[in-house]
C-alpha positions as CSV (number, residue, x, y, z in Angstrom):
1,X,-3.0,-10.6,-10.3
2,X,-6.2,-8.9,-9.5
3,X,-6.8,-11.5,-6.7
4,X,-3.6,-10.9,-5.0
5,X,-4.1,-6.8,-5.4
6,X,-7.6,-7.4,-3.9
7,X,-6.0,-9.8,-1.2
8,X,-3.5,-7.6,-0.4
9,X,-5.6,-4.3,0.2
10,X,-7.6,-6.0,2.0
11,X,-5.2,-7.5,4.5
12,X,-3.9,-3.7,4.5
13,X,-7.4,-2.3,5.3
14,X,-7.6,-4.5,8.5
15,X,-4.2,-4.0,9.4
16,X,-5.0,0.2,9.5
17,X,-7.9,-0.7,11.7
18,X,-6.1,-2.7,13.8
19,X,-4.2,0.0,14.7
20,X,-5.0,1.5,17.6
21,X,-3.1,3.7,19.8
22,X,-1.0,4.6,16.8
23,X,-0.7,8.0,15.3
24,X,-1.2,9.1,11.7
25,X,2.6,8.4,11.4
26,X,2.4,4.7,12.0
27,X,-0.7,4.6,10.0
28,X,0.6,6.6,7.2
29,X,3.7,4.1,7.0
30,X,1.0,0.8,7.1
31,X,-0.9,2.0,4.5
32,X,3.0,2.9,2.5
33,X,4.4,-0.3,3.7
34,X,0.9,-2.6,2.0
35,X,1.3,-0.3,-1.3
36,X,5.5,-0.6,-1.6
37,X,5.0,-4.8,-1.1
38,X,2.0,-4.6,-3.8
39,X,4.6,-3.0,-5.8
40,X,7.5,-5.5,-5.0
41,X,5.5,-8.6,-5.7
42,X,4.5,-7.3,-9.4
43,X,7.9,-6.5,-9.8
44,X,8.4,-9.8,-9.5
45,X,5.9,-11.1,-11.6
46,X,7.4,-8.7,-14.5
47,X,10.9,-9.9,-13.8
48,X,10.0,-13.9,-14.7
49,X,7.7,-12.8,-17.7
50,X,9.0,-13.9,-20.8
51,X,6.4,-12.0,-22.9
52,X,8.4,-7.9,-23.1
53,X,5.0,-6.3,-23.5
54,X,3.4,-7.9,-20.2
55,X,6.7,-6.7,-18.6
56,X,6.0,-3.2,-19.4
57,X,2.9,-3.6,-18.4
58,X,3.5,-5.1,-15.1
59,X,6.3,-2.6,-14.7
60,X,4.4,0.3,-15.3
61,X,1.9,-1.1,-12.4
62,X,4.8,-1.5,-10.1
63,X,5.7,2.1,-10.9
64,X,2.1,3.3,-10.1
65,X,1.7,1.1,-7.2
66,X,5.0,3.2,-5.3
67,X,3.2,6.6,-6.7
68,X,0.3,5.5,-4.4
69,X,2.3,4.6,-1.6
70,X,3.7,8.2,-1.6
71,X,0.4,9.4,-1.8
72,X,-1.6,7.4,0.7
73,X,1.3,8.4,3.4
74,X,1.0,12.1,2.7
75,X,-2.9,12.3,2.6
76,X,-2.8,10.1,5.9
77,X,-0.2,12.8,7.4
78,X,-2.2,15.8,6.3
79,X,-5.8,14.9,7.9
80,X,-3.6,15.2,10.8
81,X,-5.6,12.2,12.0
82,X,-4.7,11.6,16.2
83,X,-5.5,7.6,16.3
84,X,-4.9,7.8,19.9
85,X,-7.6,10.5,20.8
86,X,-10.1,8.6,18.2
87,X,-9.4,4.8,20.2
88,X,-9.6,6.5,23.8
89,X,-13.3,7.4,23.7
């Protein structure tokens, strides 16, 4: 699990800085977008657990994964970040 988080931020991380010519908007739903599918693949992984306390676990991840997603997007929108001034110089 903590390879795929890992694997999956990082993919995100390069994906933002890939980027370029985009505002904070696209950003902002990049960095939502990598946080909502870390989300829907431990979702997963708690609906074929057998074992009900791993479930709870894994669903209370899920539940803070979407909580971040929420959060990166605003923080993104609220630097008021302008991607496209940044990548000109």
């Amino acid at each position: 699990m903590k390879m795929i988080s890992k694997a999956l931020t990082g993919a995100a991380f390069l994906a933002l800085a890939a980027c370029g010519g985009k505002g904070d908007d696209a950003a902002a739903d990049n960095a939502s977008d990598m946080y909502e599918n870390q989300a829907a693949v431990v979702q997963d992984m708690a609906d074929n657990t057998t074992n009900e306390v791993r479930q709870d676990q894994l669903e209370d991840r899920a539940d803070a994964l979407e909580e971040k997603a929420d959060d990166v997007a605003d923080k993104i929108d609220d630097s008021d970040i302008n991607a496209e001034a940044v990548n000109a110089q």
